[in-house]
N, C-alpha and C positions, 0 to 999 in steps of 0.2 A: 146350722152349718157344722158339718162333722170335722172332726182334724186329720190336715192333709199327708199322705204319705211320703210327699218330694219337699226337697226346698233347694231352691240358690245356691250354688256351691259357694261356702264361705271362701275361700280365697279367690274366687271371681268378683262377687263383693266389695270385698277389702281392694282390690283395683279399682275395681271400678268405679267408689268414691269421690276415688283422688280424680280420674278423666271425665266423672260425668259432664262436666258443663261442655267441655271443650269438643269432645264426641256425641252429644245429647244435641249438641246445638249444629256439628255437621249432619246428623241425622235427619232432623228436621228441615233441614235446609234444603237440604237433597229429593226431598217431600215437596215443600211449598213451591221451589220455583218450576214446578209442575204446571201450576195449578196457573190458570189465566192472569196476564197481566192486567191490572188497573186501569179504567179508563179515565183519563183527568176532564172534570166536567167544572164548566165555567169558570170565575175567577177567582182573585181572592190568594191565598196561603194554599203553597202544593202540600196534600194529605200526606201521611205516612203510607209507605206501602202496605196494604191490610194483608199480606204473605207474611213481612219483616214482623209485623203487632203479633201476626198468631203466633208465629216462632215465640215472639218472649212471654206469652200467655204461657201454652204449654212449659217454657222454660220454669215460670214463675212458680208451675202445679210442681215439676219434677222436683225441684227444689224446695219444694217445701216452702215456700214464701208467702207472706201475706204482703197486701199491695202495698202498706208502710214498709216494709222489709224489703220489698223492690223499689222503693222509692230513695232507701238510706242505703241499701248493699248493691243492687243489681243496676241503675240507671247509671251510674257512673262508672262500670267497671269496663276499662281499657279493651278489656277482649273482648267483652262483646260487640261492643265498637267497631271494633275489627275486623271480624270475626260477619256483620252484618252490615258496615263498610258504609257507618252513618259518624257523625260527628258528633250530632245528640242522641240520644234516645228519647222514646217519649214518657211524658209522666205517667202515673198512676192513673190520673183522671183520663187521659187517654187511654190508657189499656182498656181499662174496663170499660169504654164506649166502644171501643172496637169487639171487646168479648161480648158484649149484646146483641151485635150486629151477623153477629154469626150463628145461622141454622142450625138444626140439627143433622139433615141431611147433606148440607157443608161440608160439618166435621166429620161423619160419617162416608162421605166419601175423600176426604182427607186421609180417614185412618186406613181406608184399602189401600192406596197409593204408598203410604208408608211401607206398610208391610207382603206388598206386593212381590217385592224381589228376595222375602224373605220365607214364604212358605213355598210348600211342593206342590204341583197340580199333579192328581185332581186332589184336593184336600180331606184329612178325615177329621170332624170337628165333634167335640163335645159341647154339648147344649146347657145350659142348667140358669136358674133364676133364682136371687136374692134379695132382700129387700134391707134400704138403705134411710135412716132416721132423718125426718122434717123437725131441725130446730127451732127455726123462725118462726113460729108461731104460738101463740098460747095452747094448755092441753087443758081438759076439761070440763070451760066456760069460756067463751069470747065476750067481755065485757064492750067493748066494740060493735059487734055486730048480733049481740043476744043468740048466739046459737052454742049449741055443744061440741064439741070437737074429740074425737076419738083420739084414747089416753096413745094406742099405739098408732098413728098414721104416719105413714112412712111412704114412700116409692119404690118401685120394682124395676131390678134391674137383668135384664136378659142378656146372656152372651154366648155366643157362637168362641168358643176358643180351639185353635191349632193342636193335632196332639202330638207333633212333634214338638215344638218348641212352646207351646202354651201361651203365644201370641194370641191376643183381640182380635180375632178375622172380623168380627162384625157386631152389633150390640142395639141396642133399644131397651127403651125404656117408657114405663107405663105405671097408672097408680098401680095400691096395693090390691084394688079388688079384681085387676084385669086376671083371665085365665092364660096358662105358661102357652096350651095346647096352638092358638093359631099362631104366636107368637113364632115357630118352627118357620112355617111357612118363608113370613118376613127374614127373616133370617140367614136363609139359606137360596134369598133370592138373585142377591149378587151372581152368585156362584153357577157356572153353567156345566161343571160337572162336574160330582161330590165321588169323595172314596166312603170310607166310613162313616157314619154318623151314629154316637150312640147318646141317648138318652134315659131321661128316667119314664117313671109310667105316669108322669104330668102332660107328657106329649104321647104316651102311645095311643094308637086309632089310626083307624084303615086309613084314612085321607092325608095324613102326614106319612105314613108307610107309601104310601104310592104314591106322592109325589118325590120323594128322594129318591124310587125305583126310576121314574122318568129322567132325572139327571145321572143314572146309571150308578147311583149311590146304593149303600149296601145298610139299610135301618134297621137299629140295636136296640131295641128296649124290652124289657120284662114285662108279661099281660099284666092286666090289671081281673081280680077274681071273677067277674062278671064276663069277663069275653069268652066269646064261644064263637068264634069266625068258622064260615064253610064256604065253598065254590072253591072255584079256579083262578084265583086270585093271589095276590103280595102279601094281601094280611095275612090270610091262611095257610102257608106255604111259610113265613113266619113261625106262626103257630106251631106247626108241626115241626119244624127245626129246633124250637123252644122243649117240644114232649122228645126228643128222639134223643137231642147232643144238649142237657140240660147245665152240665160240666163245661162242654167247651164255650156255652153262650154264656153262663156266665164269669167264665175267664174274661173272656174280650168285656162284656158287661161292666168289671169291676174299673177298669184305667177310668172308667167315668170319675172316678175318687179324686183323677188330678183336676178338675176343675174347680174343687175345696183349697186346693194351693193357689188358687190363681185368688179367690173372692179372699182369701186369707191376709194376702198381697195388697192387695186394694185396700179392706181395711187397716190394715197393720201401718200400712205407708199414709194413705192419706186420709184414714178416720172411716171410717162407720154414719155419717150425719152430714148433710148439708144444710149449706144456713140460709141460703137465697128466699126472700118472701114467695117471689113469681115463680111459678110452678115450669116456666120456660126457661128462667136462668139458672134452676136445680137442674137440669138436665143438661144445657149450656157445660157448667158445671163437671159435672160427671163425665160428662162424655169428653171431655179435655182431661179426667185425671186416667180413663182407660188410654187414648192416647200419649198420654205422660207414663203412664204401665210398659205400653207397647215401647216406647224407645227405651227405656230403664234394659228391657229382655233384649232387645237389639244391642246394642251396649255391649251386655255380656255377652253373646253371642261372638258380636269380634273379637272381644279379648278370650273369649274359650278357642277360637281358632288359632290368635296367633299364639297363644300359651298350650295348646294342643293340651287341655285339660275336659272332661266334662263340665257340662254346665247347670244339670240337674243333679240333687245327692240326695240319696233315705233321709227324710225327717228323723 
């Protein structure tokens, strides 16, 4: 992972510290009660609303908390209360029974709702994949189950990000030995009609060039030494744009560099490694801290409007 060219405008920041809860938690709000109400099924103790539990999951990622720390800071405090218009809140051991219960395809359509009213159609998105450290288990030797375990095994994490505001339009996640290349495909399937799309040359091939041509998108990426495309065709017509205007494609080429601020972001804020044993709840996981990403940049976004400041500044 290279070092990114943008960052954060610090005095967007420094606001935005002070209002995260308060605006982090109308954001999400404004999200969840989108999403289906609850059907109450048989007797017994009525549930928590599972819209209200996600709110304070994601609340718990953005903040930085661990379920002790939401148990001694966050279950008790007034405004959230308030704010979410409950008397109690639930414990710990409820949180994360409800964070179990939650898909990947859930959150994932969770986080377009989110950031819906916040990007441009048709969108132009940068692609790129990273990979992200498996604590939770022995490296090595598994004395447990007599096998070996590779020193680096990690998970891979895919994302579609906005190039205007560098919003999570979309994401997936997969081991480390999956290939980036169909990963495009998934990715850009929400979307039914793209602007830009650039990439590296993990994704470039004809079959992901023509299908972003079908959604009237415009595919960015550098050959890889072995291509030699010909006919009448998207790839090739590519090709020859690459040999003619070498300069201006890789002008446009290069903004791909902001998607290094974005994984930069992710690690920096909430770590580098996940600690979950099940390879469902690392993803669980993850995919609650890129929507915890996504309100953070929303956040500042309102306050760059109402302080009529930028919100991206030169690293």
């Amino acid at each position: 992972m290279g070092k990114p060219n943008i960052r954060l405008n610090p005095q967007i920041d420094s606001i935005r510290n002070r209002v995260l809860l308060e605006k982090g938690a109308k954001v999400l709000l404004s999200a969840a009660l989108l999403l289906p109400q609850p059907e109450r099924k048989g007797r017994g103790r009525k549930p928590f609303d599972y819209r209200l539990v996600l709110v304070l999951n994601i609340l718990r990622i953005l903040l930085r908390k661990k379920y002790s720390d939401y148990e001694t800071e966050m279950r008790f405090d007034k405004r959230l209360c308030d704010m979410l218009k409950l008397n109690k809140l639930p414990c710990k051991s409820c949180l994360n029974d409800y964070a179990l219960q939650y898909k990947l395809s859930f959150l994932s359509n969770f986080n377009r709702k989110l950031i819906d009213a916040w990007i441009k159609k048709p969108v132009d998105l940068l692609l790129d994949a990273s990979g992200i450290r498996l604590v939770g288990r022995s490296i090595w030797f598994c004395i447990r189950t007599k096998t070996k375990i590779r020193r680096k095994d990690c998970d891979k994490i895919h994302i579609a990000i906005c190039l205007q505001n560098l919003l999570i339009a979309n994401f997936r996640i997969s081991n480390s030995k999956a290939n980036d290349s169909p990963f495009l495909r998934k990715l850009l399937k929400p979307f039914a009609k793209l602007g830009l799309v650039i990439v590296d040359k993990g994704y470039s091939n004809k079959t992901n060039a023509e299908y972003v041509a079908k959604k009237e998108g415009a595919f960015f990426s550098p050959f890889k030494k072995n291509a030699q495309p010909t006919g009448l065709n998207v790839w090739a017509y590519l090709y020859k744009l690459w040999k003619i205007f070498p300069s201006l494609c890789k002008t446009i080429y290069n903004q791909r560099s902001k998607v290094e601020a974005v994984f930069s972001a992710l690690k920096n804020r909430y770590g580098d490694q996940l600690y979950s044993k099940r390879w469902y709840t690392r993803r669980r996981e993850m995919a609650m801290r890129f929507i915890a990403y996504n309100v953070r940049i929303i956040v500042g976004i309102q306050i760059a409007r109402e302080k009529n400041i930028p919100l991206w500044v030169r690293a």
